[in-house]
C-alpha positions in Angstrom: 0.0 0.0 0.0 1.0 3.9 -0.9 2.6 5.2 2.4 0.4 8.4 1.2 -1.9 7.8 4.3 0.6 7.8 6.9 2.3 10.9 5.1 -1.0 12.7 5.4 -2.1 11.6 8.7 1.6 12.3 10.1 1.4 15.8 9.0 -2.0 16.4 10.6 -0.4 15.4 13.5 2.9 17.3 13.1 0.3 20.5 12.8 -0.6 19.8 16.9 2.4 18.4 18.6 5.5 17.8 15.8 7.7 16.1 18.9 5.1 13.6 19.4 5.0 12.6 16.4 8.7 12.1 15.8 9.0 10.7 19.0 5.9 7.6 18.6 7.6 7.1 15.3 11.0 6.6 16.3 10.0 4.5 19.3 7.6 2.2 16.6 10.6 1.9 14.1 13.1 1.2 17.2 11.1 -1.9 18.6 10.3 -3.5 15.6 6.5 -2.6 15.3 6.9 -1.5 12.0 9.6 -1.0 9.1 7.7 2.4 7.4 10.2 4.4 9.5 13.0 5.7 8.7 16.5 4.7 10.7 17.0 8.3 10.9 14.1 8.7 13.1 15.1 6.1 15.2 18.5 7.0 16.6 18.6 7.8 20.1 20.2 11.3 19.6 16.8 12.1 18.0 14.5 10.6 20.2 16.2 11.9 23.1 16.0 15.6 21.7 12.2 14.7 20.6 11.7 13.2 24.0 12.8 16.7 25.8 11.0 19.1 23.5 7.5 17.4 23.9 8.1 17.9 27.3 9.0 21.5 26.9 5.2 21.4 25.1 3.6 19.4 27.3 4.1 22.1 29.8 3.6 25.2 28.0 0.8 24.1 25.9 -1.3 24.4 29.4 -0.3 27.6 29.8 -2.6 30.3 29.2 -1.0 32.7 26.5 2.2 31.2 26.8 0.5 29.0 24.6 -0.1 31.0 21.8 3.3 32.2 21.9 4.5 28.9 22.1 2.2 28.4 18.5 4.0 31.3 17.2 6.8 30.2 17.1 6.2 27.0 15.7 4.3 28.7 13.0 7.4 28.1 10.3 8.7 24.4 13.1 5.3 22.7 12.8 5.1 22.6 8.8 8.3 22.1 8.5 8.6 18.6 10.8 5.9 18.0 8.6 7.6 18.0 5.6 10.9 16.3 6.7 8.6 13.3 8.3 6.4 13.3 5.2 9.9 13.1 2.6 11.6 10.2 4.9 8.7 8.4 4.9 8.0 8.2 1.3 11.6 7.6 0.4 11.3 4.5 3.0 8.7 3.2 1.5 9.6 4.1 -2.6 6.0 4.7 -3.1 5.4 8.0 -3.4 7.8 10.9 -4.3 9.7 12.6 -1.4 8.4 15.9 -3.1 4.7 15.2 -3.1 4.8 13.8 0.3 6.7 16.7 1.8 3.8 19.4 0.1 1.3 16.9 1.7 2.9 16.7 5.1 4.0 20.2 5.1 0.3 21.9 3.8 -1.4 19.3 6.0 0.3 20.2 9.2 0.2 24.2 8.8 -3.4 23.4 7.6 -3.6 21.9 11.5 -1.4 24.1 13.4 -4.0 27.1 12.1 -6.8 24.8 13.7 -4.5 24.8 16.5 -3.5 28.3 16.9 -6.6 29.6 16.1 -8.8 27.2 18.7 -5.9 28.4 21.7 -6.2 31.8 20.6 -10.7 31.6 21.2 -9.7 29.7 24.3 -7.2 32.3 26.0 -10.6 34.8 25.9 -11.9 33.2 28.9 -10.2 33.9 32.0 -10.3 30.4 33.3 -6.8 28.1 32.9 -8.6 24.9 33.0 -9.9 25.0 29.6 -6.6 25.0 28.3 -5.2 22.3 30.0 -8.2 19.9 28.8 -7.9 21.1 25.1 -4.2 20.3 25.4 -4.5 16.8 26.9 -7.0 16.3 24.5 -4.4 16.8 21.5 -1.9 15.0 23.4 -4.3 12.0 23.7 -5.7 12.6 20.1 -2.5 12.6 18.5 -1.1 9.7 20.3 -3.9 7.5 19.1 -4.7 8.2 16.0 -0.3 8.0 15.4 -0.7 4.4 16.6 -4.1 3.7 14.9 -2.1 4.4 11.7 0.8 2.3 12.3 -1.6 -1.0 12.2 -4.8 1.1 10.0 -3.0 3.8 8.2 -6.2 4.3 5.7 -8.9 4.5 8.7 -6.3 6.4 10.5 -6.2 9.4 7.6 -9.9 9.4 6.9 -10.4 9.9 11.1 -7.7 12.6 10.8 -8.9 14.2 7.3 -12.9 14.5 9.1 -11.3 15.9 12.5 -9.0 18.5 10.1 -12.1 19.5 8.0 -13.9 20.0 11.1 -11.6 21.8 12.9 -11.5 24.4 9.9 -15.3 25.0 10.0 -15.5 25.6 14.2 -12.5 28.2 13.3 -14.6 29.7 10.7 -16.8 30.4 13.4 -14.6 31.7 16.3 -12.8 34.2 13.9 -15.3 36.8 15.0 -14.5 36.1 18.7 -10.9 36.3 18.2 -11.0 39.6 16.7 -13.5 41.6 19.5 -10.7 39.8 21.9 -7.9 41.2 20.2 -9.7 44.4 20.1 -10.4 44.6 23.7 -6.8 44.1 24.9 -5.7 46.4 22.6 -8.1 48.9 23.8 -6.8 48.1 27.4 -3.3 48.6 26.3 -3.9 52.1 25.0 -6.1 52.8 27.9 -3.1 51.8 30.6 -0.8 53.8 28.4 -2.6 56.9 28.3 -3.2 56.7 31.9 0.6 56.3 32.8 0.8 59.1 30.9 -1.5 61.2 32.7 0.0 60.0 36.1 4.1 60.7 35.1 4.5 64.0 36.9 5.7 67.4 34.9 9.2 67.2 34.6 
């Protein structure tokens, strides 16, 4: 079978949590549980570096606002894991050109990490942290699973992660407006603390 599936469900997954994904892949290709993996992605060096950086996320995904940042940056990381995963995995298998898979992993994980970044971005207009912390094990838990469903049902696996991508999309569609009035407002607030500094700094 084409490896195409695992390439696109991969990057979906690259577009949440990138170090998870290198990391459940490198630990499936180390013991034996499947040979669609790249030896690359199985030395220890890697995993090890994998290993700490989903930690690093683990933590400040819960974060309120720190995780957004944290999304920022990986605007340009996410995509690009995506990619690299997608292009080793095709040129494992030979059954699909390291090229196309790369566009598909790349487009597919910043297609996600939008879903992500966007959804975290809704979230942080609440003032309560716990929301975050359950949308974040949630994505943990989501992309563990479905990464394993697709080592043993890579098809399935990318028709669960195509349906949870398009829907992610549309509930964006719809919290776009909510973003924006909350961007408004803490600008507003900035200007407003800024003026009033101003009006409170003594005459020289």
């Amino acid at each position: 079978m084409s490896v195409l599936p695992l390439v696109f469900t991969s990057g979906w997954a690259s577009g949440i949590n990138a170090y998870a994904v290198v990391l459940l892949l490198g630990v499936f290709g180390a013991t034996g549980l499947t040979d669609d993996v790249p030896e690359s992605m199985q030395r220890p060096e890697v995993l090890a570096v994998a290993g700490a950086l989903f930690l690093c996320e683990a933590v400040a995904d819960k974060i309120p606002y720190v995780d957004s940042a944290w999304d920022s940056v990986h605007t340009v990381v996410r995509p690009v894991a995506g990619a690299w995963i997608g292009a080793l995995l095709a040129g494992q298998s030979g059954s699909l050109s390291d090229v196309v898979a790369g566009l598909i992993g790349g487009s597919t994980a910043l297609a996600s990490h939008t879903v992500k970044a966007g959804t975290r971005m809704a979230v942080n207009t609440s003032p309560e942290p716990l929301s975050n912390m359950v949308i974040s094990l949630a994505e943990d838990l989501g992309v563990g699973t479905i990464v394993t469903f697709a080592m043993f049902h890579p098809l399935a696996a990318a028709i669960i992660a195509a349906v949870l991508l398009v829907a992610g999309l549309v509930v964006l569609f719809f919290l776009v407006s909510r973003i924006r009035r909350f961007l408004r407002r803490r600008a507003q607030r900035r200007e407003e603390r800024r003026l009033a500094a101003r009006v409170e700094r003594p005459p020289d």
